[in-house]
C-alpha positions as CSV (number, residue, x, y, z in Angstrom):
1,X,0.0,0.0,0.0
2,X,1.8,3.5,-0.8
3,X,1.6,5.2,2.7
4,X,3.6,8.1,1.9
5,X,2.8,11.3,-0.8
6,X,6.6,11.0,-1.4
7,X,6.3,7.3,-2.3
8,X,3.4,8.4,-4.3
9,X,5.9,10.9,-6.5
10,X,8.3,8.1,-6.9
11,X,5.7,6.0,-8.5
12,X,4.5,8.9,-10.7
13,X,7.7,9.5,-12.2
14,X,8.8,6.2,-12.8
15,X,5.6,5.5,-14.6
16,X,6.1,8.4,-16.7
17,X,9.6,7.2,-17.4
18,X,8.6,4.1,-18.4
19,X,5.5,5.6,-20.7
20,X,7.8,7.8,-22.5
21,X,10.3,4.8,-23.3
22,X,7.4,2.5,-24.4
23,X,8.5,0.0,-21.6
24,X,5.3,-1.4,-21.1
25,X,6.7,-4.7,-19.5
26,X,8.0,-3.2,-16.9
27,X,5.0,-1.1,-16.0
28,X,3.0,-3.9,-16.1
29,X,5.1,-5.5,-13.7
30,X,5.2,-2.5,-11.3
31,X,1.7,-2.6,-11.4
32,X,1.0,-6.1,-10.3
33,X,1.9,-6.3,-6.6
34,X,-0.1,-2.8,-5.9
35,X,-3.7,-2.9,-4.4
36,X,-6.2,-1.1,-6.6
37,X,-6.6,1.4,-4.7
38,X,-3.3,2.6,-4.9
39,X,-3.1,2.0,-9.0
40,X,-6.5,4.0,-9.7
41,X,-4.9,7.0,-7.5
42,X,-1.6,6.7,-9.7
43,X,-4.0,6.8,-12.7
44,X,-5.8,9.5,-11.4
45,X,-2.4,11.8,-10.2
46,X,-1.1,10.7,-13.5
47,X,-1.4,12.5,-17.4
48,X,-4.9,12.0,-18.2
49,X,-4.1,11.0,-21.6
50,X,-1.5,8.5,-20.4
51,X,-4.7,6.6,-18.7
52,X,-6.7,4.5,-21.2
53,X,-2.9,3.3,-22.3
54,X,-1.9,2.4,-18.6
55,X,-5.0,0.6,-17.7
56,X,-4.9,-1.3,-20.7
57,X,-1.8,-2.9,-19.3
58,X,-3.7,-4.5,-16.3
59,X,-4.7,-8.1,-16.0
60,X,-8.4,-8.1,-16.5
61,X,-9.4,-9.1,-13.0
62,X,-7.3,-6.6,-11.6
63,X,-8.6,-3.9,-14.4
64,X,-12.1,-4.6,-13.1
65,X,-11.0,-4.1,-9.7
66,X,-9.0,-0.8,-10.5
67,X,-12.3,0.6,-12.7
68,X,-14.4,0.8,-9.9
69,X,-12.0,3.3,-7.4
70,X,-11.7,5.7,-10.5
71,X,-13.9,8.8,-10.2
72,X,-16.8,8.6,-12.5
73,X,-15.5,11.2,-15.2
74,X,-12.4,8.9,-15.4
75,X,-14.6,6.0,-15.5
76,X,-16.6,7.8,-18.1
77,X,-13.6,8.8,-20.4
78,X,-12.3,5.1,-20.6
79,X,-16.1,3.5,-21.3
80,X,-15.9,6.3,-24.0
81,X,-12.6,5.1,-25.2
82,X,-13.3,1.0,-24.7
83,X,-14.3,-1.2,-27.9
84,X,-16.9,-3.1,-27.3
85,X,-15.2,-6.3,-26.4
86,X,-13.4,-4.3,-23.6
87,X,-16.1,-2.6,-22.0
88,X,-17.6,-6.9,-21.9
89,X,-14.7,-7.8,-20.3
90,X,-14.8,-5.3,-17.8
91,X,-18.7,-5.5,-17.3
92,X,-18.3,-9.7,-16.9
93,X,-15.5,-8.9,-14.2
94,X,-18.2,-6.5,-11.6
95,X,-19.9,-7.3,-9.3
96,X,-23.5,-6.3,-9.5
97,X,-23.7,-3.5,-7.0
98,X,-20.6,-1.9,-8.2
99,X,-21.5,-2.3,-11.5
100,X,-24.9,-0.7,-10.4
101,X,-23.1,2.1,-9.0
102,X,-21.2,3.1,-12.0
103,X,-24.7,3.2,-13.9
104,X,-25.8,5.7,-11.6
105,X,-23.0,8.2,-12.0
106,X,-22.8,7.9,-15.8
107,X,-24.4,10.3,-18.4
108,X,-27.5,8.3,-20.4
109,X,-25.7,8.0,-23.1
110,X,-22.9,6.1,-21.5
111,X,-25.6,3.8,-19.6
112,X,-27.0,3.2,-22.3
113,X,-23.7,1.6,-23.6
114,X,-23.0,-0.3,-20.7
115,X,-26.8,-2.1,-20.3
116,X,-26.2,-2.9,-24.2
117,X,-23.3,-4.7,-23.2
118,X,-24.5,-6.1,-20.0
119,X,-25.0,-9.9,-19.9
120,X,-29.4,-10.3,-19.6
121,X,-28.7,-11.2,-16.4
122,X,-26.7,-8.3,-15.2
123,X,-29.1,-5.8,-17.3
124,X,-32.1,-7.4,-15.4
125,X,-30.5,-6.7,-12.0
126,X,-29.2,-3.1,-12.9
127,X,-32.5,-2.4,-13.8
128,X,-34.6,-4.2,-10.6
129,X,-32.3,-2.4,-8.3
130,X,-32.5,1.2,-10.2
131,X,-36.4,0.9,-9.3
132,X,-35.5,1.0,-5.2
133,X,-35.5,4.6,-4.1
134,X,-32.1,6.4,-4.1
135,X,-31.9,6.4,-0.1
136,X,-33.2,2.6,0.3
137,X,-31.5,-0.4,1.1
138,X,-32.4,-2.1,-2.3
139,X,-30.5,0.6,-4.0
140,X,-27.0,-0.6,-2.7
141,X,-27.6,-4.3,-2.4
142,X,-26.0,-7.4,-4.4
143,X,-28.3,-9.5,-5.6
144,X,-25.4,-12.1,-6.0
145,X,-25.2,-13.9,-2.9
146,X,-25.0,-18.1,-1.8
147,X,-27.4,-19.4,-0.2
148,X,-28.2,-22.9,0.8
149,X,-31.5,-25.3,1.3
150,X,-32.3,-26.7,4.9
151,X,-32.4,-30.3,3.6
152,X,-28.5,-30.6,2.3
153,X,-25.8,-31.8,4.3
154,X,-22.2,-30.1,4.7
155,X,-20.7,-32.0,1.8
156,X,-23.6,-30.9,-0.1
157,X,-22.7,-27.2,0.8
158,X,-19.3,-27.4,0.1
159,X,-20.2,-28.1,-3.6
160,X,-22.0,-25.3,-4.1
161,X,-20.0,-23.3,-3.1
162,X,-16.9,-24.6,-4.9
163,X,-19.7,-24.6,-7.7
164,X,-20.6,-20.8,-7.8
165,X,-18.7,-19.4,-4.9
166,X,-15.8,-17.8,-7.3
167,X,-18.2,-15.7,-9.4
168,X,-19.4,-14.4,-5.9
169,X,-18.4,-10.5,-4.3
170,X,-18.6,-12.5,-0.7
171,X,-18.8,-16.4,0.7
172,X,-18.3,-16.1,4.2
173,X,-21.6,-15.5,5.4
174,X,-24.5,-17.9,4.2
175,X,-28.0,-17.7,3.6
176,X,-31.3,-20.7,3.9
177,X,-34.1,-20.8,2.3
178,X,-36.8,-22.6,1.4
179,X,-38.0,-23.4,-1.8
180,X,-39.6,-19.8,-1.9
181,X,-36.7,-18.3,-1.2
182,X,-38.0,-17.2,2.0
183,X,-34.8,-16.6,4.6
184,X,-34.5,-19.6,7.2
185,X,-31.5,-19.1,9.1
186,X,-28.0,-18.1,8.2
187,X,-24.5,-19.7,9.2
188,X,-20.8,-19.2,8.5
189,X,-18.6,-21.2,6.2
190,X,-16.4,-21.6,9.7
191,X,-19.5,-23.2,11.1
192,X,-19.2,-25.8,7.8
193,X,-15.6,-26.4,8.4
194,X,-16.5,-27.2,11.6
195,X,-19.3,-29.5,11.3
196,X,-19.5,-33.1,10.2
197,X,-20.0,-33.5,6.3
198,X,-23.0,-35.5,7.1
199,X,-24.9,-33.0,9.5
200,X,-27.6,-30.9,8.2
201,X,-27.8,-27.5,7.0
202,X,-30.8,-26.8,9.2
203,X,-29.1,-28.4,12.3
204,X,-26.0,-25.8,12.4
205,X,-27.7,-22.3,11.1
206,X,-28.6,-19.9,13.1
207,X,-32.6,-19.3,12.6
208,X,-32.4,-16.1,14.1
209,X,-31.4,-13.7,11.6
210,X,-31.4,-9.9,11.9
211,X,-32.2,-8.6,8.2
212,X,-33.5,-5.6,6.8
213,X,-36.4,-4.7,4.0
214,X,-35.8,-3.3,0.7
215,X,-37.5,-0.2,1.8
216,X,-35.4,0.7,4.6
217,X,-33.1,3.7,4.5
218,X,-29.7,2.8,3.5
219,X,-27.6,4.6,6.3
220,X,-29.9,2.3,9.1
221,X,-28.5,-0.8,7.5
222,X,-25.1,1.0,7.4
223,X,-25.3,1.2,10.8
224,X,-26.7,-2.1,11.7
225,X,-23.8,-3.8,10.3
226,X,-21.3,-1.9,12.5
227,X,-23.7,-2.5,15.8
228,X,-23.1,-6.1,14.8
229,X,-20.4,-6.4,13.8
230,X,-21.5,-8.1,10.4
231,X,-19.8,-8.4,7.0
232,X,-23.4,-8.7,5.0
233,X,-26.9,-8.2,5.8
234,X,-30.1,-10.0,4.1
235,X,-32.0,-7.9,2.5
236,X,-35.6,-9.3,2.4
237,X,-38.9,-7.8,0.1
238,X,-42.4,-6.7,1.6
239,X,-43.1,-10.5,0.9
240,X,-39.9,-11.7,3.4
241,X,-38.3,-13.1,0.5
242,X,-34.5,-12.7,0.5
243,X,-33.4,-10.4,-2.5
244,X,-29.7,-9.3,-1.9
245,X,-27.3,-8.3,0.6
246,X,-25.5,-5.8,1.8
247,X,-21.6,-5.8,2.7
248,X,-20.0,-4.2,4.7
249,X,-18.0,-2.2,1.9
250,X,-20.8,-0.9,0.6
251,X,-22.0,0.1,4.4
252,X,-18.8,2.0,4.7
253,X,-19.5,3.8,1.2
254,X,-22.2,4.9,2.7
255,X,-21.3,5.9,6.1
256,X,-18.9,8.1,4.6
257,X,-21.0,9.9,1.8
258,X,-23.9,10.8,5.0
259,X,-20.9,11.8,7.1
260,X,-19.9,14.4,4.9
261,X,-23.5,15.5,4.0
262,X,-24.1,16.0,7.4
263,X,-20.9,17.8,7.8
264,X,-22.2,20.0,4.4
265,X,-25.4,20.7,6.3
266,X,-23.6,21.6,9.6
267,X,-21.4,23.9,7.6
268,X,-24.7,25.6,6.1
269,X,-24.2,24.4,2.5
270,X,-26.1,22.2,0.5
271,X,-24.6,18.7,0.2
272,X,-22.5,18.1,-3.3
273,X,-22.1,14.7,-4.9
274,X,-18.7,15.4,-6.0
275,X,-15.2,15.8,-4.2
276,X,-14.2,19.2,-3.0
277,X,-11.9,19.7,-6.1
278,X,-14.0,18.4,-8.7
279,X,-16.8,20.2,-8.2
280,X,-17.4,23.5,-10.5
281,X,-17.0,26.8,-9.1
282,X,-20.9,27.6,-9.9
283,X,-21.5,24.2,-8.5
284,X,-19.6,25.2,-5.2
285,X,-21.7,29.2,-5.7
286,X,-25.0,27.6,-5.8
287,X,-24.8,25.0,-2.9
288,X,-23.3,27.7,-0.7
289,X,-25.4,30.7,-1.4
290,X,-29.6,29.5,0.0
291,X,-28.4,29.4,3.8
292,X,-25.7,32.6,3.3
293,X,-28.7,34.0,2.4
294,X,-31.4,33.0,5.3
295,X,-29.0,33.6,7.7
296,X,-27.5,37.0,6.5
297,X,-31.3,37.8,6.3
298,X,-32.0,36.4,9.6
299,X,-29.3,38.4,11.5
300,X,-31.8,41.5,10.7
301,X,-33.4,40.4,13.9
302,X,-30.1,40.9,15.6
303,X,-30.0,44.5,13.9
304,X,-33.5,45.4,15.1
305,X,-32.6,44.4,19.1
306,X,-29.4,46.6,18.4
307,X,-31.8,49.5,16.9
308,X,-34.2,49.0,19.9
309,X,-31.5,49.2,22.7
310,X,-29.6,52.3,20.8
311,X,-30.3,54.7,23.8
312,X,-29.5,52.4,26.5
313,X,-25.7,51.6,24.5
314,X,-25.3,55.3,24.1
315,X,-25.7,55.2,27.8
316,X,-23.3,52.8,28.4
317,X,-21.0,52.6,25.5
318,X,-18.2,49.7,27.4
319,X,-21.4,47.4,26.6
320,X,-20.7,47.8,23.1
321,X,-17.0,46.0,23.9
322,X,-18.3,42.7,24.9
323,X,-21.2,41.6,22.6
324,X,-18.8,39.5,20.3
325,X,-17.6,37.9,22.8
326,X,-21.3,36.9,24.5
327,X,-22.6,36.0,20.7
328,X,-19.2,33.7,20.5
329,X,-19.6,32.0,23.9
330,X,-23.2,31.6,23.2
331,X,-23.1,30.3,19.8
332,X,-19.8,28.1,20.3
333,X,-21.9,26.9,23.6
334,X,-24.7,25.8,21.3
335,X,-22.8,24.1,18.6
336,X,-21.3,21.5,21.5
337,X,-24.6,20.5,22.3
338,X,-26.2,20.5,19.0
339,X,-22.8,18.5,17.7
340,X,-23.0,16.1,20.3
341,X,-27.0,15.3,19.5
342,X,-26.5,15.2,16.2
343,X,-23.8,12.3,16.6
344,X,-25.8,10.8,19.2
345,X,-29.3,10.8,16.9
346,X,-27.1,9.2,13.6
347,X,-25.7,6.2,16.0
348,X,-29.7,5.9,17.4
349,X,-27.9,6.6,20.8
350,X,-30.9,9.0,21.4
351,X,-34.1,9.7,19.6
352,X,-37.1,12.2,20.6
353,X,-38.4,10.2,23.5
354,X,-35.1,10.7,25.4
355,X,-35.9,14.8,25.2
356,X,-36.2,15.5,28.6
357,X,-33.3,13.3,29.7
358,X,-31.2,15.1,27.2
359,X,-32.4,18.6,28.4
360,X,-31.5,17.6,32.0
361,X,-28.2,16.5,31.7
362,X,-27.4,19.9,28.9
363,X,-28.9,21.7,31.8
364,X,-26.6,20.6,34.4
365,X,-23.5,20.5,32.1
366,X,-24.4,24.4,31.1
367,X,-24.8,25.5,34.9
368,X,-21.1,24.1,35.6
369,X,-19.9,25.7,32.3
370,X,-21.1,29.1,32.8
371,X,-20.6,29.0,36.6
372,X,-16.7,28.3,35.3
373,X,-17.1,31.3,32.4
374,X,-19.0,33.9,33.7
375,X,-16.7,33.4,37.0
376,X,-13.5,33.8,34.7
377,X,-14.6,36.3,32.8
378,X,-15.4,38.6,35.9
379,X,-12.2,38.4,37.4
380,X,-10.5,39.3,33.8
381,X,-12.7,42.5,33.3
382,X,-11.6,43.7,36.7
383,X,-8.0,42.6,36.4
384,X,-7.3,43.4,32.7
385,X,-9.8,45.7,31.6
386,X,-10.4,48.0,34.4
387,X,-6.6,47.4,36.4
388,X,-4.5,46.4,33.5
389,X,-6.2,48.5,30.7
390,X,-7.5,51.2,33.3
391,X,-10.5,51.2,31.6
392,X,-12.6,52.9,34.6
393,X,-15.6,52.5,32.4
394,X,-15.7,48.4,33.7
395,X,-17.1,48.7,37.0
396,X,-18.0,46.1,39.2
397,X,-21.7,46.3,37.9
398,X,-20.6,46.1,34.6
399,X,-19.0,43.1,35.5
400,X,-22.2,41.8,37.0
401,X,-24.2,42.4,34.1
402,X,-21.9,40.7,31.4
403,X,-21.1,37.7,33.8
404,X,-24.8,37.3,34.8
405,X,-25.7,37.4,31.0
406,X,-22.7,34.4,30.3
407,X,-24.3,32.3,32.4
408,X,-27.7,32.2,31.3
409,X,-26.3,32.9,27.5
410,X,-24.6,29.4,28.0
411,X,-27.4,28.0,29.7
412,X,-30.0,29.2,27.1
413,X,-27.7,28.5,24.1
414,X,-27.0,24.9,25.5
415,X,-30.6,23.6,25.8
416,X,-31.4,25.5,22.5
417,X,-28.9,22.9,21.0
418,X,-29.5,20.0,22.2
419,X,-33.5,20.3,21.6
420,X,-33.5,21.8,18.0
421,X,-31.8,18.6,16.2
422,X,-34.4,16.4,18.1
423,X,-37.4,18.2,17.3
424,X,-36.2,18.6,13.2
425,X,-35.5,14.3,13.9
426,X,-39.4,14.4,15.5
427,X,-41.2,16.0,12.8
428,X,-39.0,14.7,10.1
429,X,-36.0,16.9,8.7
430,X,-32.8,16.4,9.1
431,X,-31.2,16.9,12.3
432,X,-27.5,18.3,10.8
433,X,-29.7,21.3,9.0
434,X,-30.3,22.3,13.3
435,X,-26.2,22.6,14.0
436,X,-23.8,25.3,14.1
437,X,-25.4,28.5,11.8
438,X,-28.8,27.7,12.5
439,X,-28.4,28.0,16.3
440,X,-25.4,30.4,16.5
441,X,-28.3,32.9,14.7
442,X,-31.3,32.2,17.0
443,X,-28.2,32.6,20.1
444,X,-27.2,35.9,19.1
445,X,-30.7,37.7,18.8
446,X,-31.4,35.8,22.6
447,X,-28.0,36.7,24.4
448,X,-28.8,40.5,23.6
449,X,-32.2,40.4,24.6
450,X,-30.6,38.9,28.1
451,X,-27.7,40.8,27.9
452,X,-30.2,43.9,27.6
453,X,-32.2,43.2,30.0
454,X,-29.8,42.6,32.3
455,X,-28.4,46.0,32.1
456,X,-31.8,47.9,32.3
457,X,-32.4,46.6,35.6
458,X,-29.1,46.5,37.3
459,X,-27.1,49.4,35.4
460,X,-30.7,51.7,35.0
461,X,-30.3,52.3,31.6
């Protein structure tokens, strides 16, 4: 595996010195002991129009492999660059879902192309599974999988599989049905090697099988199969017929693409198919711009407060000096809590029933946190800003009033975070569009009304 970007370099060159000399032996053979991984991101780093050439020189199973960790537009350019007897080839050598998930990236007139070429088989699958909704688990599954009948015996078993097991994405885990292909129980191949060739499927499997429907959202599964620890998971119809599975790479796959859309929400931007670099600078414009806009024209609530108070600042102007730092702390306050719900609500560690036990323990944590703050921040006013800085502005009232507001800003801001994600959860949004802007906005309009109020009754302004 290349571990290093220096490594990486070395690689680049020498496969640009061996291009340029026509040495295609010797690139071949550099290629053969690297993981395809690493081979698609030398493709990738690489002269684009050194590409088609370089992959040509890969074994076919290892082509196939290499094909699906390219980025679609370079999978794109090489279908557009493939005979038709090589796109086959690579087609014969996919596995369904991967093969399934090229199809969805691809323009129509590529997909076209590849369903032409497509055994029936595959074609049939790639199209059943296109049906499934985008965010379901019958969108990512492989409808190749082994399973086994009740009725055969061990030795029976290990046939099949040496049968059918090679044209198969996964082996280790196996499924029984009955003739109707409802799901019976599953079992391991280590509970075959350890079983007597003459026992009985349905003596060793397991009948109790956690699976999921078609229909259910694909991140659920996701994290089904890291709860337990899984490397598959049946996928059954409405009818509780097993269809296809779901493995654990494609779990992972998806993990990470509703990690960073919930980091894209968090961030107030609309989520983006494509990686950072790839995506067009309009692309980038237009998924940024909606929530610059609410919230720009939601801080005009902030502007009113500020209008409304105008006297009582005039009358006090050293207020004016610390109402960044009360929006910070709030809004910095929120985002912990609304971070940590958020994480807690995608792991089902929480859900909308648990409110008032989440509220009670934000509580407690935000009285110890802006005890600790407001109690720091009022020995620094009078020992930097009034001492230090001789600001005689920053009397001990002052002090009150700014401290007093940090501690219920924080308390306020804190509960505010931790309740919004699990009322967007409740009535059905998604909780990540609650975090960091959303809250810091509806913090800073709050901490000056508290901060205002604050100083009207104890500074009489």
């Amino acid at each position: 595996m290349i571990d290093y970007q220096e490594e990486l370099e070395q690689y680049k060159e020498r496969i640009d010195e061996l291009a340029t000399q026509k040495r295609y032996a010797e690139l071949r053979d550099l290629f053969l002991p690297m993981e395809p991984a690493d081979i698609a991101l030398l493709l990738e780093e690489g002269k684009q129009e050194q590409m088609p050439l370089l992959y040509r020189l890969l074994p076919k199973a290892t082509a196939a492999e290499v094909f699906v960790e390219l980025e679609p537009e370079s999978q794109e350019m090489l279908i557009n660059g493939f005979s038709n007897t090589e796109l086959t080839e690579v087609l014969d050598e996919l596995y369904l879902d991967d093969a399934v998930d090229i199809v969805e990236e691809m323009p129509a007139s590529v997909v076209i192309r590849i369903l032409d070429k497509a055994t029936p088989e595959m074609r049939k699958s790639i199209n059943e599974i296109l049906k499934y909704p985008e965010d379901s688990a019958g969108s990512i599954m492989n409808m190749e999988f082994l399973s086994l009948k009740k009725d055969m015996t061990v030795a029976d078993a290990f046939k099949r599989i040496r049968r059918i097991g090679g044209e198969l994405e996964t082996i280790n885990i196996l499924y029984v049905t009955d003739p109707t292909r409802h799901l019976l129980g599953v079992l391991s191949v280590r509970d075959l090697l350890l079983a007597d060739e003459d026992d009985l499927i349905e003596e060793i499997m397991d009948p109790d099988v956690v699976w999921a429907k078609t229909t259910d959202d694909k991140e659920d599964v996701a994290q089904a199969l890291s709860k337990y620890d899984f490397l598959a998971m049946p996928i059954v119809d409405l009818e509780k017929r097993l269809v296809g599975i779901v493995t654990v790479d494609d779990a992972m796959d998806v993990i990470e693409e509703e990690t960073t859309e919930d980091f894209e929400k968090m961030a107030a931007m609309l989520p983006s198919d494509k990686p950072y670099l790839r995506a067009g600078v309009f692309a980038t414009w237009k998924a940024r711009l909606p929530w610059l806009m609410v919230l720009m024209l939601s801080a005009t609530f902030t502007g009113m407060i500020l209008n409304h108070y105008e006297n009582a600042l005039a009358a006090c102007l050293v207020l004016n000096a610390y109402i960044p730092m009360l929006s910070g702390t709030g809004g910095n306050s929120g985002t912990q809590a609304s971070v940590a719900v958020i994480r807690a609500l995608s792991l089902d560690e929480v859900d909308f029933s648990d409110v008032f036990r989440v509220l009670w323990k934000e509580l407690r944590v935000s009285l110890l946190c802006g005890v600790c703050l407001a109690g720091a921040n009022f020995v620094k006013m009078l020992l930097v800003d009034r001492l230090l800085l001789g600001n005689d502005a920053v009397t001990p009232m002052v002090c009150l009033v700014v401290c007093l507001t940090v501690l219920f800003v924080v308390i306020f801001a804190k509960c505010v975070g931790c309740s919004l994600p699990l009322l967007a959860e409740k009535i059905g949004l998604d909780p990540a569009v609650m975090a960091s802007p959303f809250i810091s906005t509806i913090v800073d309009a709050t901490s000056l009304l508290i901060y205002f109020s604050f100083a009207s009754a104890l500074l009489g302004i």
